[in-house]
C-alpha beads as a LAMMPS data file, in Angstrom:
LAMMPS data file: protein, C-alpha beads

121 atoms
120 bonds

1 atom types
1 bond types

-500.0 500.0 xlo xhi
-500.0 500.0 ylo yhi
-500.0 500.0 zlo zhi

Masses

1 110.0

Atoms # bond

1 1 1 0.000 0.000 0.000
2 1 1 1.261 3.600 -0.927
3 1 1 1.849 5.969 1.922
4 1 1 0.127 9.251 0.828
5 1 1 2.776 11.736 2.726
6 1 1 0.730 14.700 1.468
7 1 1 -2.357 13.667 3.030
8 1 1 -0.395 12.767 6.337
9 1 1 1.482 16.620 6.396
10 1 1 -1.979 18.161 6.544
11 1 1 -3.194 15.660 9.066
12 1 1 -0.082 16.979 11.375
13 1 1 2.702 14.052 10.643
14 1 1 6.006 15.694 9.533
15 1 1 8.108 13.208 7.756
16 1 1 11.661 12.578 9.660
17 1 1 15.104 12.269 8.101
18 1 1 14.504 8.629 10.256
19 1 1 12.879 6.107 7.606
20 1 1 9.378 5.792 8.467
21 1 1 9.459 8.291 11.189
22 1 1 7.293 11.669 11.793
23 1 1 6.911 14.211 14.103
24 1 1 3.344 14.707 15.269
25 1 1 2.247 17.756 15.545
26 1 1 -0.714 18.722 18.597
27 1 1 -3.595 21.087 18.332
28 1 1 -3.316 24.156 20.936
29 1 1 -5.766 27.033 20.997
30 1 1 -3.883 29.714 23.240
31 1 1 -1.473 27.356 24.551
32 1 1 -3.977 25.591 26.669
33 1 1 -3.560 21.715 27.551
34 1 1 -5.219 20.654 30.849
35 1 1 -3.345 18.763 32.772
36 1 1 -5.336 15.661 31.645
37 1 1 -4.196 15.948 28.201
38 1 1 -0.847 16.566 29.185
39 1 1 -0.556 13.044 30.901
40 1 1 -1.734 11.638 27.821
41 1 1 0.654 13.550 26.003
42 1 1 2.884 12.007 27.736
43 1 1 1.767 8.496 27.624
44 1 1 1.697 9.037 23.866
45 1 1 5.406 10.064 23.689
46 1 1 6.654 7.733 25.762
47 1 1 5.230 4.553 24.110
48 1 1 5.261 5.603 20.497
49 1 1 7.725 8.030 20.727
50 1 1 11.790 8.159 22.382
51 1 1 9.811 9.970 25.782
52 1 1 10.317 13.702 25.134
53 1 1 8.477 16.331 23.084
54 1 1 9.024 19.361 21.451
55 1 1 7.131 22.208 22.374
56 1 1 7.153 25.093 19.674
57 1 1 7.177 28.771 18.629
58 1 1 3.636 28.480 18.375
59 1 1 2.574 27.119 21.425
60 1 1 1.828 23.802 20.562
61 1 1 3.463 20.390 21.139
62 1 1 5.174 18.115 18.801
63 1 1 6.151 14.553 19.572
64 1 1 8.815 13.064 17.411
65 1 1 9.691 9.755 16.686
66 1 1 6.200 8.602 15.854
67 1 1 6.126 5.106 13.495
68 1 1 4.463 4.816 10.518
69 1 1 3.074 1.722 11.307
70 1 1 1.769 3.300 15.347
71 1 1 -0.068 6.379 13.479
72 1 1 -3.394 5.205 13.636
73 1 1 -3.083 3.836 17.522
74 1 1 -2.019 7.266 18.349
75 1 1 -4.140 8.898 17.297
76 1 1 -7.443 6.645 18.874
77 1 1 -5.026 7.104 21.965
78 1 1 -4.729 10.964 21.595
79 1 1 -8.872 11.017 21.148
80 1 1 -9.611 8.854 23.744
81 1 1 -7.633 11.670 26.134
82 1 1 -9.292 14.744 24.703
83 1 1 -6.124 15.521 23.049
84 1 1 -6.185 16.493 18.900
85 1 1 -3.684 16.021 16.373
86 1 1 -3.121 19.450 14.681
87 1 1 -2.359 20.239 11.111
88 1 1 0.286 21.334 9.051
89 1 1 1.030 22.906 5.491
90 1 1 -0.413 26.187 4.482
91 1 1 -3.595 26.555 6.686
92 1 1 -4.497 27.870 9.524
93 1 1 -2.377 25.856 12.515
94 1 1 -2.594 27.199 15.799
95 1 1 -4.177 30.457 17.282
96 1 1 -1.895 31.587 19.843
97 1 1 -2.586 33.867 23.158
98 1 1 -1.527 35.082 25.852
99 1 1 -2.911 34.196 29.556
100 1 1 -4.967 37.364 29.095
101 1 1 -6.933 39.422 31.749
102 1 1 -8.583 36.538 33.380
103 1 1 -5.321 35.212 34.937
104 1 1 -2.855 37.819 34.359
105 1 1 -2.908 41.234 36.339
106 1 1 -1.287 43.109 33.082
107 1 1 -3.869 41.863 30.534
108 1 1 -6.374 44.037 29.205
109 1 1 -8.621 41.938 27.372
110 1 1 -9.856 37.933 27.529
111 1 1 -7.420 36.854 24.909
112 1 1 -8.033 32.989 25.747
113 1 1 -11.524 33.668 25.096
114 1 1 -10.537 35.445 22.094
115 1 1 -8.438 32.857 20.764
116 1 1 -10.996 29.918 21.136
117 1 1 -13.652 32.153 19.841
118 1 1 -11.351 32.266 16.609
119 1 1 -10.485 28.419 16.707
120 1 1 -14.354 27.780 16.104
121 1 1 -14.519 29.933 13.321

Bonds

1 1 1 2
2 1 2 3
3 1 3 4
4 1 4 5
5 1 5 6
6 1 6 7
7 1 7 8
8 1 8 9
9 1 9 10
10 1 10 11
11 1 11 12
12 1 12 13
13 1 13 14
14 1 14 15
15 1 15 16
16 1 16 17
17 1 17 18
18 1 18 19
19 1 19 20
20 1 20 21
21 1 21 22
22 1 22 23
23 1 23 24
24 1 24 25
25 1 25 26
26 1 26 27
27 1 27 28
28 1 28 29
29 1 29 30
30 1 30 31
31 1 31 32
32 1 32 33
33 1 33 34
34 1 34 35
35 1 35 36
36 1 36 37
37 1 37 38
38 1 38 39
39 1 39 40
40 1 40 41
41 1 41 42
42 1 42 43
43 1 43 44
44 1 44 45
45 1 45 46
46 1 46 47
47 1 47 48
48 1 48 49
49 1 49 50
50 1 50 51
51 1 51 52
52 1 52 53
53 1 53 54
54 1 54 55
55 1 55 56
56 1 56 57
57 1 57 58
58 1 58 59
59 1 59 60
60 1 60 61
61 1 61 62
62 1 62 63
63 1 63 64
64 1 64 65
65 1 65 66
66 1 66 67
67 1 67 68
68 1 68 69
69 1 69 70
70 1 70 71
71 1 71 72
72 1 72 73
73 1 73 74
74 1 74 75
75 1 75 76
76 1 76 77
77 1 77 78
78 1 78 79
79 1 79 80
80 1 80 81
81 1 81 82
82 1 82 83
83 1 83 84
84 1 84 85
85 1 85 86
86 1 86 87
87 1 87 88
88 1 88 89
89 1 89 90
90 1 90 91
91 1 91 92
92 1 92 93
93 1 93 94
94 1 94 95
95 1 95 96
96 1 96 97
97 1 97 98
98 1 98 99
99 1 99 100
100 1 100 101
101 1 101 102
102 1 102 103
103 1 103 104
104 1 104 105
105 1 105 106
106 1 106 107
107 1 107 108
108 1 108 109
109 1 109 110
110 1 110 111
111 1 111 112
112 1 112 113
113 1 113 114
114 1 114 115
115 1 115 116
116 1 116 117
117 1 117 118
118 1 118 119
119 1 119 120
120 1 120 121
């Protein structure tokens, strides 16, 4: 069966210089994981992945490593936590925020709100 490695990119699966191998890329909206998702984060990297994950620029997370073969167990794993694979390519990825007036005494607006107001759009 042919691997369609365009499909996969915009499903959130970066190809690896490792045969086989992608980086999986998490959905964040402002940032936020609860601390639920993050343990299944977790369990994801550790037993598909080498244990450690990249977080990026854009406040999301990225777990390396992932094998072709594991793809579709991680993700029922991921949903099964509340936890969604994000997306990559030329489209929108991640909305990003700040903590915003609602936790931080410097904030002037709800930007959390903001952001997950834009995610739904």
């Amino acid at each position: 069966m042919a691997v369609d490695y365009k499909e996969l990119k915009k499903g959130g699966f970066m190809r690896q210089r490792q045969k086989d191998h992608f980086s999986m890329r998490l959905k964040s909206v402002g940032g936020h994981f609860t601390a639920a998702q993050l343990g299944t984060v977790q369990r994801v990297a550790e037993q598909y992945g080498k244990g450690y994950v990249h977080l990026t620029s854009r406040q999301g997370i990225e777990i390396p490593f992932i094998r072709i073969e594991d793809i579709d167990a991680v993700k029922k794993t991921l949903h099964e936590g509340g936890v969604s694979v994000g997306v990559c390519g030329p489209r929108v990825r991640t909305i990003t925020a700040c903590q915003g007036c609602a936790v931080c005494a410097s904030g002037l607006i709800d930007t959390q709100h903001l952001a997950n107001e834009f995610d739904k759009r």
